[in-house]
C-alpha positions as CSV (number, residue, x, y, z in Angstrom):
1,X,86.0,107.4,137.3
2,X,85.2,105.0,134.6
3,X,85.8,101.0,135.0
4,X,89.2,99.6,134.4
5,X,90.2,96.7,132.8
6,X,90.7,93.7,135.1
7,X,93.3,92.1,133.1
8,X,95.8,92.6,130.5
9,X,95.1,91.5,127.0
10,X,97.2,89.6,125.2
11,X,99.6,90.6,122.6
12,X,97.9,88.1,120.7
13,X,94.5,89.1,121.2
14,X,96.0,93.1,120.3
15,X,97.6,91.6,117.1
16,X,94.2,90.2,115.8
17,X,92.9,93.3,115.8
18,X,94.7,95.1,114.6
19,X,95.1,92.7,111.8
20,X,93.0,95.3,109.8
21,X,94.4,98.3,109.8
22,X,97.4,98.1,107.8
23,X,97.5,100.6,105.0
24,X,97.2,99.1,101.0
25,X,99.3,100.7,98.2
26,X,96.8,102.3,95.6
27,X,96.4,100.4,92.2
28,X,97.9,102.2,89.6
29,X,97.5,101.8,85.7
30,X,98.9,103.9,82.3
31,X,97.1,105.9,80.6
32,X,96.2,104.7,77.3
33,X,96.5,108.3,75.4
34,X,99.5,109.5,77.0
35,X,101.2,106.8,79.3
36,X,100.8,108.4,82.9
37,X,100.0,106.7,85.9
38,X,96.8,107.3,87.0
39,X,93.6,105.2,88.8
40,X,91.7,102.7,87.1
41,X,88.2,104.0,86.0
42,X,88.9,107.7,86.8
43,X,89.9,110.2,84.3
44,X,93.8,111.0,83.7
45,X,94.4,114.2,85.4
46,X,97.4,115.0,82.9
47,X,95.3,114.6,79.8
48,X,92.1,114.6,81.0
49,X,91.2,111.5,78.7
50,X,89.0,108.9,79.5
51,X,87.9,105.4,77.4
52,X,89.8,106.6,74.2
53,X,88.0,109.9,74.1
54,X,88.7,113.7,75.9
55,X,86.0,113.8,78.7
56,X,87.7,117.4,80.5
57,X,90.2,119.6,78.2
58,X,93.9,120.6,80.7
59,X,94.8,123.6,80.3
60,X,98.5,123.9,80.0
61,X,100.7,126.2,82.0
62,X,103.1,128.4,79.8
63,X,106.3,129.2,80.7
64,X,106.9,133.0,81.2
C-alpha cells in the first residue's frame, strides 16, 4: 500500500491551489462584414471573412 498523508491539509492550503483552475469566459468580438460573434484573429465561420477580405467561401444550405 502506498504512504498516507500524516495530516490534514488545510482548507486554506486546498483553496490556494485551486486558485487556478477556474474556467474564463472566451473573448468574443463582431464581425466586421456581417456583425456575428466570433474569436479575435480567427476567421468568421458564418462568412468566412477575415481583415476586410473573403479568406474561405460558406456554402449556404438551401431550404428544400
Amino acid at each position: 500500500m502506498p504512504p498516507q498523508p500524516k495530516r490534514k491539509h488545510s482548507s486554506g492550503r486546498r483553496d490556494r491551489r485551486r486558485a487556478h483552475d477556474a474556467l474564463v469566459a472566451t473573448n468574443l468580438v463582431q464581425c466586421s462584414n456581417c456583425g456575428e460573434l466570433r474569436q479575435p484573429h480567427r476567421i468568421c465561420p458564418s462568412c468566412g471573412h477575415y481583415k476586410g477580405r473573403e479568406v474561405i467561401e460558406i456554402k449556404k444550405e438551401e431550404k428544400k
